[in-house]
N, C-alpha and C positions, 0 to 999 in steps of 0.2 A: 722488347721481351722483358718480362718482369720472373723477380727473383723468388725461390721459393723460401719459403720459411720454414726449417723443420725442428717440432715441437714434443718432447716426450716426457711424458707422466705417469706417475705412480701412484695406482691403487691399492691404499693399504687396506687390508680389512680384517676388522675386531669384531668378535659378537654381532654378528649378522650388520654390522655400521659403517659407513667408509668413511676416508678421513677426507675431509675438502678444504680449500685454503680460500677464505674470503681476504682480499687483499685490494689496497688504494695506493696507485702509484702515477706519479704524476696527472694526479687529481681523477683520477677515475677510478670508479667503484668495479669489483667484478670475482667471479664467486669462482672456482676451477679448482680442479686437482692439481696437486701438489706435483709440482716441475717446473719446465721451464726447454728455451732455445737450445736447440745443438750451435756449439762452439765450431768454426772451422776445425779442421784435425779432428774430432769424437768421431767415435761411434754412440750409437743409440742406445747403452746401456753404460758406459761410463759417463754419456752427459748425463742424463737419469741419476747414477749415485752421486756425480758430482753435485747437482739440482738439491738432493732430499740433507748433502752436507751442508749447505749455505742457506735452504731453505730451516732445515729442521733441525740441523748440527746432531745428524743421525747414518750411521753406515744401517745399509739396507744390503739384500739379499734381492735378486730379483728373477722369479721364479717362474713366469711365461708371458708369452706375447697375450692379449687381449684385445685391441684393436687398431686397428689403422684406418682415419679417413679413408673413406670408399667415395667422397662426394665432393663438390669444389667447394672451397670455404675459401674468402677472400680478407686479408687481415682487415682488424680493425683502426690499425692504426697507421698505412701504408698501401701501397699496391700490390704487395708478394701475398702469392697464394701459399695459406698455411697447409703441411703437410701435420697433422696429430698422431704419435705412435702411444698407445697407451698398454703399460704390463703389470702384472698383478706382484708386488712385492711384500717384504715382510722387514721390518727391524732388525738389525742382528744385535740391536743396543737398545735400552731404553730411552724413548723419544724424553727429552730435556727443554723441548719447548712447549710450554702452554697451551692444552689444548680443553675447547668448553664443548657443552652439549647445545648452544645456545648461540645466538648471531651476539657477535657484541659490537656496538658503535663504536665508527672511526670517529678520530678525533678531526672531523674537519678543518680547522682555523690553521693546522700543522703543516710545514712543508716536507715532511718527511714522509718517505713511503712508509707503509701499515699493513701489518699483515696479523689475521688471525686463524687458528687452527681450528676445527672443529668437525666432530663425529656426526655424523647421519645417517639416522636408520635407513637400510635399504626398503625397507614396506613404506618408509616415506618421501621417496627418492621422486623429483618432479622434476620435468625440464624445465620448470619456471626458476627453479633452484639456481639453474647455472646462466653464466654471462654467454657463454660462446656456444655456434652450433654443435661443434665436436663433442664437447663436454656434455650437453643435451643427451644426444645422441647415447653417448656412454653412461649416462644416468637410466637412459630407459636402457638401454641391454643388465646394466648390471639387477634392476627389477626382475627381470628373466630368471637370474641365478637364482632366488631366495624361494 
């Protein structure tokens, strides 16, 4: 039997834009909303704020469910099947991390994980955009809303 994994992120959204986190961590490239693993002990909305604290060193508000795999997705880096809860939240602080309009290069040659922020218009939201099927997936519904 193999273990699941369960994953919850938050979509911020400004002026018709969502925020995504292009991010390289141990050598691998990959584009996804802003979160991260539930912790043993969480719930799915304290690992979420804990997530946008150590990601974005920002308290959030998180203000409805949006989605949850409906489909099997199989990690990418393991055998546990990813479970994705994704909810629409907002800042209760201003974001204090660096965020561009634009892809910016990782510093390859570094051994250090690398993360960058960046807004994306929803009218140009593509699944090519994102690393993972979930995120895919929630890139075309969030197209729907606009």
């Amino acid at each position: 039997m193999y273990p699941f994994n369960v994953r919850v992120y938050g979509l911020l959204l400004e002026n018709n834009k969502v925020l995504v986190s292009d991010e390289y961590i141990n050598g691998y490239e990959m584009t996804k909303f802003p979160g991260g693993g539930l912790e043993f002990g969480e719930g799915t909305l304290e690992a979420l704020k804990r997530e946008f604290i150590e990601e974005l060193d920002t308290k959030i508000e998180i203000l409805q469910h949006f989605y949850t795999t409906d489909f099997f997705v199989q990690s990418a880096f393991n055998k546990s099947q990813v479970v994705s809860i994704y909810y629409l939240v907002k800042p209760l602080e201003k974001i204090n991390y660096p965020i561009s309009d634009t892809i910016q290069a990782f510093n390859l040659n570094s051994t250090n994980n690398q993360q960058f922020l960046r807004w994306v218009a929803l009218s140009e939201i593509s699944e090519k955009q994102f690393t993972f099927a979930a995120d895919k997936k929630v890139g075309e519904l969030l197209k729907k809303i606009i």
